[in-house]
mmCIF file as Biopython writes it, N, C-alpha, C and O atoms, coordinates in Angstrom:
data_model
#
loop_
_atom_site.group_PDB
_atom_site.id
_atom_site.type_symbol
_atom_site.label_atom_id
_atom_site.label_alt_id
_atom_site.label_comp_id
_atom_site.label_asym_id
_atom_site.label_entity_id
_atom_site.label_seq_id
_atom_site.pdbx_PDB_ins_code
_atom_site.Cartn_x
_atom_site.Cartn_y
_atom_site.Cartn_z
_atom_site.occupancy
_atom_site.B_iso_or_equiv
_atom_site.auth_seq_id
_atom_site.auth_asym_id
_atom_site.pdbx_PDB_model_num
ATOM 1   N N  . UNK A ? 1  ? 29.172 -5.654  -48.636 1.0 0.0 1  A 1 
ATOM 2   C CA . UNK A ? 1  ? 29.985 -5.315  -47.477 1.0 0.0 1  A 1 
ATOM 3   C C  . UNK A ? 1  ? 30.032 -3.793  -47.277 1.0 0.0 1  A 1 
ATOM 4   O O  . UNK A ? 1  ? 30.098 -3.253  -46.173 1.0 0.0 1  A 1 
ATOM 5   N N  . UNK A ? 2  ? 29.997 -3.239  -48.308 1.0 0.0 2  A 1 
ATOM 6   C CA . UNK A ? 2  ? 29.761 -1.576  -48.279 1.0 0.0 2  A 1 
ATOM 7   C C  . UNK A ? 2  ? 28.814 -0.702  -47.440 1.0 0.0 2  A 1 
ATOM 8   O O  . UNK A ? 2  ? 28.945 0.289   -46.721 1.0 0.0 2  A 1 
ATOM 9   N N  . UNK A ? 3  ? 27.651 -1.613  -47.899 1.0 0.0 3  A 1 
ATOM 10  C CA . UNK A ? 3  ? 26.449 -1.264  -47.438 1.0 0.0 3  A 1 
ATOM 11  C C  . UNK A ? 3  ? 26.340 -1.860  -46.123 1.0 0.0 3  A 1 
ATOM 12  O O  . UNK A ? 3  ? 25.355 -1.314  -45.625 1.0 0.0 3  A 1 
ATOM 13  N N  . UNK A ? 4  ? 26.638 -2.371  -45.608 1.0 0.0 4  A 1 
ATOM 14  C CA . UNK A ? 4  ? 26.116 -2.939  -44.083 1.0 0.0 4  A 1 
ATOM 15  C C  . UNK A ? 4  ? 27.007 -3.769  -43.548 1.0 0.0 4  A 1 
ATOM 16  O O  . UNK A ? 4  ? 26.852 -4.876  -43.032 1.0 0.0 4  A 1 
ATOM 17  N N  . UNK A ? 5  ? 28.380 -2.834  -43.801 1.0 0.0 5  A 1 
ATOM 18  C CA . UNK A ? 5  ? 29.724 -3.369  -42.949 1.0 0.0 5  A 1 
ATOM 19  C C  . UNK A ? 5  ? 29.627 -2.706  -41.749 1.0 0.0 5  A 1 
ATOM 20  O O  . UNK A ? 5  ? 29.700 -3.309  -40.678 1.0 0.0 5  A 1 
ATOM 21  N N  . UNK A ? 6  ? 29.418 -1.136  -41.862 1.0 0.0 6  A 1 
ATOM 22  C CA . UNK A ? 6  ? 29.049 -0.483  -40.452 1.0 0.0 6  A 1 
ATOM 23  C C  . UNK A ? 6  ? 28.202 -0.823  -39.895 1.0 0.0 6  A 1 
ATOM 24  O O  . UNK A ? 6  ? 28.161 -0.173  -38.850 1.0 0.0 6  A 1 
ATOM 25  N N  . UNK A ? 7  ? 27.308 -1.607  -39.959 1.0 0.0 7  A 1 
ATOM 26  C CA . UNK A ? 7  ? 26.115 -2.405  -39.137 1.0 0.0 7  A 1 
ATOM 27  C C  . UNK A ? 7  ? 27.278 -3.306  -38.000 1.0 0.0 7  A 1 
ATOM 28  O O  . UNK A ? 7  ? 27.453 -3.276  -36.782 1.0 0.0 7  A 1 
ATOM 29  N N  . UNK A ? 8  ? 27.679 -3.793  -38.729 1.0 0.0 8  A 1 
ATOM 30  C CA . UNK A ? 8  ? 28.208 -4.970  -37.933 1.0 0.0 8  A 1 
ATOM 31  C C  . UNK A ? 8  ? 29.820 -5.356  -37.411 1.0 0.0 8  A 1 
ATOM 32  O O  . UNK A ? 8  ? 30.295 -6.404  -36.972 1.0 0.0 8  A 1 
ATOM 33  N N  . UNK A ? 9  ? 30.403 -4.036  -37.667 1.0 0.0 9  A 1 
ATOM 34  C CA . UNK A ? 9  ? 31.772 -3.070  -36.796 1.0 0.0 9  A 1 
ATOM 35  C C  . UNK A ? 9  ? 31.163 -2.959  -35.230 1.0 0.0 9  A 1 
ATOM 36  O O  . UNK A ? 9  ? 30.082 -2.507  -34.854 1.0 0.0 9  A 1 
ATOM 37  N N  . UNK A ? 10 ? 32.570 -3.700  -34.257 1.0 0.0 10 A 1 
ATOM 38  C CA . UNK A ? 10 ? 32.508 -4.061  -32.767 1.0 0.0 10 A 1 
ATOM 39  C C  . UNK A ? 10 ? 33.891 -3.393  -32.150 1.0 0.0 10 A 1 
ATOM 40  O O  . UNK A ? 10 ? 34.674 -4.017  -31.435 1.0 0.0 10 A 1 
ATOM 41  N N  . UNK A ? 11 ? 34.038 -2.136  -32.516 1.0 0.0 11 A 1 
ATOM 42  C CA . UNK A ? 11 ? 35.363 -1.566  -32.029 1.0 0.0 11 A 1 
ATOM 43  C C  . UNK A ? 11 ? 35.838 -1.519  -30.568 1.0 0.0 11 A 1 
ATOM 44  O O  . UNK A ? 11 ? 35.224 -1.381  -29.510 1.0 0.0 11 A 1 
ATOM 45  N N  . UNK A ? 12 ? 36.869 -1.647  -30.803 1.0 0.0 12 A 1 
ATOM 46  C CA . UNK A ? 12 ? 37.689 -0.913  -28.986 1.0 0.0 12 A 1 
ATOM 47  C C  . UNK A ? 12 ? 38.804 -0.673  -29.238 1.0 0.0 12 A 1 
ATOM 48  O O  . UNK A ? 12 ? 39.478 -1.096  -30.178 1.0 0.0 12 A 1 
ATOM 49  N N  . UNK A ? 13 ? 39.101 0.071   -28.361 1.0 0.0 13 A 1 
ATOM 50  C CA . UNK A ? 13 ? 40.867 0.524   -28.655 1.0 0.0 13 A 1 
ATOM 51  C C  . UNK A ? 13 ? 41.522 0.467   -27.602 1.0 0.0 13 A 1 
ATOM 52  O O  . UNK A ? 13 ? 40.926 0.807   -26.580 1.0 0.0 13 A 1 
ATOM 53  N N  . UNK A ? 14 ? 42.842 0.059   -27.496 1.0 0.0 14 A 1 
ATOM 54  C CA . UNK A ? 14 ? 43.615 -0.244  -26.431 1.0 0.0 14 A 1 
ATOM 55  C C  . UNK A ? 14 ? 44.954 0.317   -26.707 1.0 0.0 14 A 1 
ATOM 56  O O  . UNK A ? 14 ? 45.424 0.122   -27.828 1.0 0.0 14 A 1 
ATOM 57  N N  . UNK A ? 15 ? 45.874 1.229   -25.523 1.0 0.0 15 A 1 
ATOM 58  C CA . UNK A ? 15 ? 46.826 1.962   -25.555 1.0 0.0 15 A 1 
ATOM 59  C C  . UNK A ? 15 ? 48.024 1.206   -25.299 1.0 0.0 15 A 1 
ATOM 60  O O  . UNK A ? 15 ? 48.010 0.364   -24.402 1.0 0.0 15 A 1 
ATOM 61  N N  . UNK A ? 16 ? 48.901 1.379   -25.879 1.0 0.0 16 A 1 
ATOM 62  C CA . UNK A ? 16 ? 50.340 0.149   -25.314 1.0 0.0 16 A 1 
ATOM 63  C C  . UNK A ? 16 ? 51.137 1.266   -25.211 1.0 0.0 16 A 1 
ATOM 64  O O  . UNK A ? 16 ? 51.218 1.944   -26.235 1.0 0.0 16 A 1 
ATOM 65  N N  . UNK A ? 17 ? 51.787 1.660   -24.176 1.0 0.0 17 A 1 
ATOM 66  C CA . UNK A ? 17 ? 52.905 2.867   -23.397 1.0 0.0 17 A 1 
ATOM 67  C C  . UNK A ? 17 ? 54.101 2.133   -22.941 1.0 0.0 17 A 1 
ATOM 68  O O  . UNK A ? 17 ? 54.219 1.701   -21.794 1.0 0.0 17 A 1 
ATOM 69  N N  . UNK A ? 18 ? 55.159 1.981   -24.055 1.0 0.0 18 A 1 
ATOM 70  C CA . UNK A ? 18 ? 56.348 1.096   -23.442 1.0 0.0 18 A 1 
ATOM 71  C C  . UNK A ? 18 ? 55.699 -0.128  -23.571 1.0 0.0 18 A 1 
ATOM 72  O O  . UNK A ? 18 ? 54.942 -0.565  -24.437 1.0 0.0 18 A 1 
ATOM 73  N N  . UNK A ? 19 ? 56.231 -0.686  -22.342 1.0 0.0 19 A 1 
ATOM 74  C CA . UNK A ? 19 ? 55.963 -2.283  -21.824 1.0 0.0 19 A 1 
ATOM 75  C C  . UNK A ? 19 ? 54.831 -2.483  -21.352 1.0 0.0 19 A 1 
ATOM 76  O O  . UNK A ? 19 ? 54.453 -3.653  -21.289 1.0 0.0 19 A 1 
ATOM 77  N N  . UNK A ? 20 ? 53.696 -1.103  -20.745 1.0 0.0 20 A 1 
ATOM 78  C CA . UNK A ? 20 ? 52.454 -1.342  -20.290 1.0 0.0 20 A 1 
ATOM 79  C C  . UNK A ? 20 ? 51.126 -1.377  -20.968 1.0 0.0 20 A 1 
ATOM 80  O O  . UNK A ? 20 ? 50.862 -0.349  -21.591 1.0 0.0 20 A 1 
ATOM 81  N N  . UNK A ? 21 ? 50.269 -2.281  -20.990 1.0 0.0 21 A 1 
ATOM 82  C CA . UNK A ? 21 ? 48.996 -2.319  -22.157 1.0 0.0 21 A 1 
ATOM 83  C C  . UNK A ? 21 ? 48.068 -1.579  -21.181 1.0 0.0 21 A 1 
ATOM 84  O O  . UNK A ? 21 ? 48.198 -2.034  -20.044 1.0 0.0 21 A 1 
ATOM 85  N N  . UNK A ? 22 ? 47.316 -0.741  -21.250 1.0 0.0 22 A 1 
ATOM 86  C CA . UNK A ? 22 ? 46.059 0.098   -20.975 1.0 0.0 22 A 1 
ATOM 87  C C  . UNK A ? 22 ? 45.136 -1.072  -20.991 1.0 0.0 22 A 1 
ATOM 88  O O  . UNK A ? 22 ? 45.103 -2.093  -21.677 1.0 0.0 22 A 1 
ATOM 89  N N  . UNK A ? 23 ? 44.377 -0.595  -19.996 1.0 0.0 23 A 1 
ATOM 90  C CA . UNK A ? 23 ? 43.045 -1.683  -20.393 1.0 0.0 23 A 1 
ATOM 91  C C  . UNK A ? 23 ? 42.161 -1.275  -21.299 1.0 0.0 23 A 1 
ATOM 92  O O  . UNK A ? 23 ? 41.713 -0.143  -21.124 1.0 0.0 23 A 1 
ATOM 93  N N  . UNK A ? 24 ? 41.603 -2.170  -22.662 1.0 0.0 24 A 1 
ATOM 94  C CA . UNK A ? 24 ? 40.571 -1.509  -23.567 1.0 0.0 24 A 1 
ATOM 95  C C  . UNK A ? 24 ? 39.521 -0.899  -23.318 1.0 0.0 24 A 1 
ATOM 96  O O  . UNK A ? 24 ? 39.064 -1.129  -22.199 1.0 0.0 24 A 1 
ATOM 97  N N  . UNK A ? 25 ? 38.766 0.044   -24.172 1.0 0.0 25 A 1 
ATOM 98  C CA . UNK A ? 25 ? 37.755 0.863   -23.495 1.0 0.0 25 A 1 
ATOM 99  C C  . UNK A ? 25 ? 36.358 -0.391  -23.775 1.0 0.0 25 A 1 
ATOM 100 O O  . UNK A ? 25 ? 36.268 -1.599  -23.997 1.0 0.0 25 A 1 
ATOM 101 N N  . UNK A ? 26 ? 35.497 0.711   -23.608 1.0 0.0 26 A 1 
ATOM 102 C CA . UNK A ? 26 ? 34.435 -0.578  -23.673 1.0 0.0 26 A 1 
ATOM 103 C C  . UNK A ? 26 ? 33.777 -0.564  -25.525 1.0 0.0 26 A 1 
ATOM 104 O O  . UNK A ? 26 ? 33.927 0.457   -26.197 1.0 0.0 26 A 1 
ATOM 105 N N  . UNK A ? 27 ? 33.285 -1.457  -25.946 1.0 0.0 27 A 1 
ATOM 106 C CA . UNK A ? 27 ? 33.084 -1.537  -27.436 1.0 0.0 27 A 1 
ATOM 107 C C  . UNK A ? 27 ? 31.727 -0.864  -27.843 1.0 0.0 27 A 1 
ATOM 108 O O  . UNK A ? 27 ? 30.603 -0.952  -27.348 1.0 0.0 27 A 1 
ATOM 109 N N  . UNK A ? 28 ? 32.350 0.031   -29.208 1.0 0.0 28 A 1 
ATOM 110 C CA . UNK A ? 28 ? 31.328 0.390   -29.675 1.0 0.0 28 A 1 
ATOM 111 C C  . UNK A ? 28 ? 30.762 -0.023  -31.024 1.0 0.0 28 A 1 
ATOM 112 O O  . UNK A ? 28 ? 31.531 -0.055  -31.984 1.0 0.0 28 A 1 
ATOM 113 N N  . UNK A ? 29 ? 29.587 -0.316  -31.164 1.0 0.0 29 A 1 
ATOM 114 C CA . UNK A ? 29 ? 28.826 -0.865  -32.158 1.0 0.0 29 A 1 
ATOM 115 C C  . UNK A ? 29 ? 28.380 0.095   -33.347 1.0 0.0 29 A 1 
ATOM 116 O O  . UNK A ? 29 ? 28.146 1.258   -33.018 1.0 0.0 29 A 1 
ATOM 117 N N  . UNK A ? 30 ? 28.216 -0.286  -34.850 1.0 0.0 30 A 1 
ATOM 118 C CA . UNK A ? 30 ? 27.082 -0.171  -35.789 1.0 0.0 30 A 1 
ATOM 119 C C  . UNK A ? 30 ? 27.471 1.199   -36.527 1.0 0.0 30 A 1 
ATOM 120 O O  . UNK A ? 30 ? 26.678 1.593   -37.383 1.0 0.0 30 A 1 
ATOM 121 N N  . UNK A ? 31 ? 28.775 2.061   -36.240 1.0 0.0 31 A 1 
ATOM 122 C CA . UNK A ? 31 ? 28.950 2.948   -37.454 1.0 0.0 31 A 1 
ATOM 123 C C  . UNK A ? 31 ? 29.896 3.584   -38.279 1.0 0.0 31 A 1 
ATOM 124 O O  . UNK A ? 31 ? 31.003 3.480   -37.750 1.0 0.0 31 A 1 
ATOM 125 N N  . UNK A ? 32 ? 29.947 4.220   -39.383 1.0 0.0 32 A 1 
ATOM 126 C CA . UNK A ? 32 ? 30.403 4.294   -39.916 1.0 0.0 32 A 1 
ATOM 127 C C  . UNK A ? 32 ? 31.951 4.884   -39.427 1.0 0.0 32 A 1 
ATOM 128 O O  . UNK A ? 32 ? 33.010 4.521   -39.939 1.0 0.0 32 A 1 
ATOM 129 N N  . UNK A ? 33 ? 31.840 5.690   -38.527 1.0 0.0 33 A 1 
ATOM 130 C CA . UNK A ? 33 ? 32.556 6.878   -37.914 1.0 0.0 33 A 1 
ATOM 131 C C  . UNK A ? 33 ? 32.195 6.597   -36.359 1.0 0.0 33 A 1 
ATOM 132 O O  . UNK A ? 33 ? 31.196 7.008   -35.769 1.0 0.0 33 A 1 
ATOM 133 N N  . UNK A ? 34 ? 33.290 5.764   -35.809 1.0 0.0 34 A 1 
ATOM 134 C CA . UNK A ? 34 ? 33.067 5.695   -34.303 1.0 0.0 34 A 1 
ATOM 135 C C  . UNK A ? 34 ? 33.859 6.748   -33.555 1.0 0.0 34 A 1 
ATOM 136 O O  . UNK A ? 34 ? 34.942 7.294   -33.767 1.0 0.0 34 A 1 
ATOM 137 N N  . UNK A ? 35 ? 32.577 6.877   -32.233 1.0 0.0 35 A 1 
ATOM 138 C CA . UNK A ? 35 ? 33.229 8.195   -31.620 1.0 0.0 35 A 1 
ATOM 139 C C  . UNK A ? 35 ? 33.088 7.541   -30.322 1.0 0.0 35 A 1 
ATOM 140 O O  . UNK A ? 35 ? 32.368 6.547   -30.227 1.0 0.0 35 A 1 
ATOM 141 N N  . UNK A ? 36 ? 33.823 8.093   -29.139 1.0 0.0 36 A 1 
ATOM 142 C CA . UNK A ? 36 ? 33.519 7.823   -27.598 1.0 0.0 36 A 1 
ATOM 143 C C  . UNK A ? 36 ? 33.056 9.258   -27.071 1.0 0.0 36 A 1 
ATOM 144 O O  . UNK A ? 36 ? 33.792 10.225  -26.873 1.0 0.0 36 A 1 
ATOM 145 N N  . UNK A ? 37 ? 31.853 9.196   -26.911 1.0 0.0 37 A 1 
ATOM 146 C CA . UNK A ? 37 ? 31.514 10.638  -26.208 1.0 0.0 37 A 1 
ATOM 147 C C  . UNK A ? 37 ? 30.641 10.224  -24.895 1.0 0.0 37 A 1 
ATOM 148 O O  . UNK A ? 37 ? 30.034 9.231   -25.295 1.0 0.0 37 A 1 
ATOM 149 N N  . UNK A ? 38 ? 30.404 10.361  -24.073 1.0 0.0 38 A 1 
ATOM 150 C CA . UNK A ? 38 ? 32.017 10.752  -23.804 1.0 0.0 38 A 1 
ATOM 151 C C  . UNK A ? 38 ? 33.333 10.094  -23.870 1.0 0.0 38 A 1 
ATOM 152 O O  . UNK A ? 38 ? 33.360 8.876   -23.696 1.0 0.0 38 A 1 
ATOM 153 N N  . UNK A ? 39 ? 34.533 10.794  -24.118 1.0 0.0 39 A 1 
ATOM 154 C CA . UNK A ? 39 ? 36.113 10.282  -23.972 1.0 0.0 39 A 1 
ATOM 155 C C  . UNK A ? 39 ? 36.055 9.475   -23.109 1.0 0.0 39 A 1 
ATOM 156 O O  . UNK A ? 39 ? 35.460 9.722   -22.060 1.0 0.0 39 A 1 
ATOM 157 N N  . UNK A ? 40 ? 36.785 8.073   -23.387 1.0 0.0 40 A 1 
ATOM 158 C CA . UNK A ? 40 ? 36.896 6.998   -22.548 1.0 0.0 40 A 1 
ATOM 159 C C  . UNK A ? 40 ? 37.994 7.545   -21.371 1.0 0.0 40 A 1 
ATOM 160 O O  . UNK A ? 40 ? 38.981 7.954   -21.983 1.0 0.0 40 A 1 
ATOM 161 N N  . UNK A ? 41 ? 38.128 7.656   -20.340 1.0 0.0 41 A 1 
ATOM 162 C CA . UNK A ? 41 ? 39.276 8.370   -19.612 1.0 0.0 41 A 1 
ATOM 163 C C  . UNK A ? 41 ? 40.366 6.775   -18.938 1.0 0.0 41 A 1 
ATOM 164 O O  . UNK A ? 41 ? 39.822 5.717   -18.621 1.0 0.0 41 A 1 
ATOM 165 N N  . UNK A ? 42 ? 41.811 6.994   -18.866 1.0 0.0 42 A 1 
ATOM 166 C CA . UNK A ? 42 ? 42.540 6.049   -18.577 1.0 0.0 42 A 1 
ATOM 167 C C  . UNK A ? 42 ? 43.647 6.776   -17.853 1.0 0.0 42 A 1 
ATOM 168 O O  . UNK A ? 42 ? 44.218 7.788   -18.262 1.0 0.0 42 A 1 
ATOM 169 N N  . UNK A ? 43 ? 43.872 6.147   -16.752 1.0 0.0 43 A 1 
ATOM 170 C CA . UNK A ? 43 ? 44.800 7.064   -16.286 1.0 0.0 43 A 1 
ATOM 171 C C  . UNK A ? 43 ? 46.157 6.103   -15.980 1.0 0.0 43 A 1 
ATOM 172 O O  . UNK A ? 43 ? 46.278 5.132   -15.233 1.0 0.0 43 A 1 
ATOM 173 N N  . UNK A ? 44 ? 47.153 6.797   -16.891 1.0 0.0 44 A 1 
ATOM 174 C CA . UNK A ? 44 ? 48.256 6.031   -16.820 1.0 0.0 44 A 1 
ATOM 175 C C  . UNK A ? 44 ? 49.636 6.480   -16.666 1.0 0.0 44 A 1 
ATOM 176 O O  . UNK A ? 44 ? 50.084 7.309   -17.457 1.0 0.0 44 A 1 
ATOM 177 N N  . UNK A ? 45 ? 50.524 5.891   -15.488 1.0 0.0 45 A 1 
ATOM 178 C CA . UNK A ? 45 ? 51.414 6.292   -15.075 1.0 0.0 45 A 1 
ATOM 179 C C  . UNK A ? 45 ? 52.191 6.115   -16.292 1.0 0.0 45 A 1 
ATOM 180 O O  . UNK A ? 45 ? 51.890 5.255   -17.118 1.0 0.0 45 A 1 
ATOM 181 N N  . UNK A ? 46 ? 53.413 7.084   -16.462 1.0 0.0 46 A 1 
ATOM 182 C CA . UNK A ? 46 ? 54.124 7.280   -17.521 1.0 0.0 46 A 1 
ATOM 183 C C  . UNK A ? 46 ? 55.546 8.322   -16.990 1.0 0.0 46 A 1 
ATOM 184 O O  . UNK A ? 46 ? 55.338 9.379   -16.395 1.0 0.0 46 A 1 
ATOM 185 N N  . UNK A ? 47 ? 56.667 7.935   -17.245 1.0 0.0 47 A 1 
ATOM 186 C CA . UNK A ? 47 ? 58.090 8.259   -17.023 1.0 0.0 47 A 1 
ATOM 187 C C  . UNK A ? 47 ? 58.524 8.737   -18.830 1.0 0.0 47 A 1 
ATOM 188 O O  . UNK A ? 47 ? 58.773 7.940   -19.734 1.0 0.0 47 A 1 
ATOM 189 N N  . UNK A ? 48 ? 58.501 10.117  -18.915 1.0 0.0 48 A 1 
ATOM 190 C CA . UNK A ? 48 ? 58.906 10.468  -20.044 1.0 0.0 48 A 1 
ATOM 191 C C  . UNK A ? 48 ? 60.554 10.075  -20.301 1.0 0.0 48 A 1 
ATOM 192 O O  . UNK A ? 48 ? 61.022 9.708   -21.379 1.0 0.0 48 A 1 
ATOM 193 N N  . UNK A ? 49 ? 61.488 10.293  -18.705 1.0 0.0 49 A 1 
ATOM 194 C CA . UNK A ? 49 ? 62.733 10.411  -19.246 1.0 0.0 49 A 1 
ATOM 195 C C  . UNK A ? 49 ? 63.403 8.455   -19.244 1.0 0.0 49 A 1 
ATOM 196 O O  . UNK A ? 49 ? 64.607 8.204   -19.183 1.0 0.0 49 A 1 
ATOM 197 N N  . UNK A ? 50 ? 62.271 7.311   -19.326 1.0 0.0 50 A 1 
ATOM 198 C CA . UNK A ? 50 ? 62.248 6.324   -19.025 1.0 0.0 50 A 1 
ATOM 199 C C  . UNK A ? 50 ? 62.472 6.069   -20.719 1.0 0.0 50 A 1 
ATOM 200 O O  . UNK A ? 50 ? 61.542 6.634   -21.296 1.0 0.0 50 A 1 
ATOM 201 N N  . UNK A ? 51 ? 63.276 5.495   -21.568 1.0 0.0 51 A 1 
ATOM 202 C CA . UNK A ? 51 ? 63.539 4.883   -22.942 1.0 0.0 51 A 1 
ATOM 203 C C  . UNK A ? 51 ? 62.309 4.138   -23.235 1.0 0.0 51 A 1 
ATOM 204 O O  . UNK A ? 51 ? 61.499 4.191   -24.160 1.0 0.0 51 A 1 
ATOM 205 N N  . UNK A ? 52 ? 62.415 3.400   -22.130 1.0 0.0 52 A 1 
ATOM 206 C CA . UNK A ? 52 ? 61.086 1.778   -22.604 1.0 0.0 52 A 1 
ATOM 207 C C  . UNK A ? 52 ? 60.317 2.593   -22.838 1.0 0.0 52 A 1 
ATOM 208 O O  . UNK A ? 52 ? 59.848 2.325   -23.944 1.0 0.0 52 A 1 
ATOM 209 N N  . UNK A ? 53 ? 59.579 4.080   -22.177 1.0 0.0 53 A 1 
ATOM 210 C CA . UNK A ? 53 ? 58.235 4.466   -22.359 1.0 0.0 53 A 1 
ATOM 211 C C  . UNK A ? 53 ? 57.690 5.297   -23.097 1.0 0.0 53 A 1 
ATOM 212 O O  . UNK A ? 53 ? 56.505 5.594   -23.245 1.0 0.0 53 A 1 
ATOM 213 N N  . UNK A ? 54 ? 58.825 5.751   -23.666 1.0 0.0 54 A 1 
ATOM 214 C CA . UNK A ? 54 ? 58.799 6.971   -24.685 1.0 0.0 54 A 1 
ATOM 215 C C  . UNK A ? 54 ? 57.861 6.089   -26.106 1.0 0.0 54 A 1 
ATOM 216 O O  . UNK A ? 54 ? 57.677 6.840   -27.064 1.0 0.0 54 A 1 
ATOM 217 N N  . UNK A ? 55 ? 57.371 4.828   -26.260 1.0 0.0 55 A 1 
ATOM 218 C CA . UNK A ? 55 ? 56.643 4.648   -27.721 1.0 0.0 55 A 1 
ATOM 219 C C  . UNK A ? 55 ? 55.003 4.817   -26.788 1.0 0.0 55 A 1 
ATOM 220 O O  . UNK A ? 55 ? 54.617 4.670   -25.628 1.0 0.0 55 A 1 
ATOM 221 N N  . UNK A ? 56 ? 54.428 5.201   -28.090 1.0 0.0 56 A 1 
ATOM 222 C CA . UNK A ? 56 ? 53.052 4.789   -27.530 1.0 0.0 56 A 1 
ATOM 223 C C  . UNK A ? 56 ? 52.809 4.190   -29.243 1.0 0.0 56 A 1 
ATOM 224 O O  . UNK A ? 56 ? 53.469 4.379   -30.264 1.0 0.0 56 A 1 
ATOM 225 N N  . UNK A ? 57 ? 51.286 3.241   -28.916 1.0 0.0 57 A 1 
ATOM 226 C CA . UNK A ? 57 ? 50.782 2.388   -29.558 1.0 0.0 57 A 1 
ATOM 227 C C  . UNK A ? 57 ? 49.608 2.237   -29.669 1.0 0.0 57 A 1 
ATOM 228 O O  . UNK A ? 57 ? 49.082 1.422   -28.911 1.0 0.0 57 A 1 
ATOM 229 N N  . UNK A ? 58 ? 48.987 2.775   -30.394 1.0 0.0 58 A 1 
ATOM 230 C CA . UNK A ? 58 ? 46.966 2.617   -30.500 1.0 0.0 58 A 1 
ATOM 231 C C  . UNK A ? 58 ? 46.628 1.359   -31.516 1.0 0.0 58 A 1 
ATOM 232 O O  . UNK A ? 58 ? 46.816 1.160   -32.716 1.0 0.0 58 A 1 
ATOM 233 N N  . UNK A ? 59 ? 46.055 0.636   -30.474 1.0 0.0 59 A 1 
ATOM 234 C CA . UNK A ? 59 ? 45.552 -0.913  -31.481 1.0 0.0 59 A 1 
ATOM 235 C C  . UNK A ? 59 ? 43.415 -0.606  -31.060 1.0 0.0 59 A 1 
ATOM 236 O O  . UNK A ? 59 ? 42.668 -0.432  -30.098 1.0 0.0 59 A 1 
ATOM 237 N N  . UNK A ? 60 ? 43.373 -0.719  -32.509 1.0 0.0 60 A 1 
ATOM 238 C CA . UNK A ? 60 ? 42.123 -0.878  -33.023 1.0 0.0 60 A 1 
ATOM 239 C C  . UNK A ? 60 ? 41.324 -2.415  -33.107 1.0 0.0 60 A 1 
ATOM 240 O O  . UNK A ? 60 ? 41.348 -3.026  -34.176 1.0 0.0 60 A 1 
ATOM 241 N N  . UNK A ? 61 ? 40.795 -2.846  -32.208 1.0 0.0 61 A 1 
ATOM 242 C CA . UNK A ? 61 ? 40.493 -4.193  -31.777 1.0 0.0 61 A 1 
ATOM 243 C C  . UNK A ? 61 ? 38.705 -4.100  -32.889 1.0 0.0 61 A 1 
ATOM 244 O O  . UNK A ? 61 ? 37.886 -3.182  -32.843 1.0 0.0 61 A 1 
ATOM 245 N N  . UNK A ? 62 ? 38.642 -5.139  -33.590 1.0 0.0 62 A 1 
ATOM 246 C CA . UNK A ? 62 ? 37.084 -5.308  -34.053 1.0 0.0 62 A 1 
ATOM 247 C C  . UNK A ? 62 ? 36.947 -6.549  -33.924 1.0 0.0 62 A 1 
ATOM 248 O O  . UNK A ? 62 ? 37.588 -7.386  -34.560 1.0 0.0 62 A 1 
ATOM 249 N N  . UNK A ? 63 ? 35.803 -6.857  -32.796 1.0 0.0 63 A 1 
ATOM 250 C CA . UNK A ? 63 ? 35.621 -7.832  -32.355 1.0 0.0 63 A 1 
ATOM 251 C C  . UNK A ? 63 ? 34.056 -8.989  -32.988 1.0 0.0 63 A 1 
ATOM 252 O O  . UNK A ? 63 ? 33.461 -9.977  -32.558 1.0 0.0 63 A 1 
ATOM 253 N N  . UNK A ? 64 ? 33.981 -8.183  -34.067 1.0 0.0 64 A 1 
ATOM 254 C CA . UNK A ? 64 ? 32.346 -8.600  -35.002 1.0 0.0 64 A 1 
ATOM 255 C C  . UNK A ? 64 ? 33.118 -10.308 -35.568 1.0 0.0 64 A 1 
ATOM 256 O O  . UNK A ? 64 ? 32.462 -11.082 -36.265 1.0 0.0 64 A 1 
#
């Protein structure tokens, strides 16, 4: 699994802001150290002085 777990890693990541889920970016395959280059861009409305919205939440989806 050491050896050729990064082969077969299917990442995405998806933002949860309050009550609203971001839509996931698109998945990246096969390494050790995943990068988005370019930066996946998301543009999301957000009310700082809003309670509900003040958490944010990064979920790491592997879909292999």
């Amino acid at each position: 699994l050491r050896l050729l777990g990064p082969l077969f890693l299917s990442l995405a990541v998806q933002l949860v802001l309050g009550p609203s889920k971001i839509e996931p970016t698109e998945v990246r395959r096969g390494s050790e150290a995943v990068t988005w280059d370019p930066p996946a861009r998301r543009q999301v409305l957000w009310n700082g002085e809003d309670p509900a919205q003040r958490s944010l939440v990064v979920q790491v989806f592997d879909g292999s």
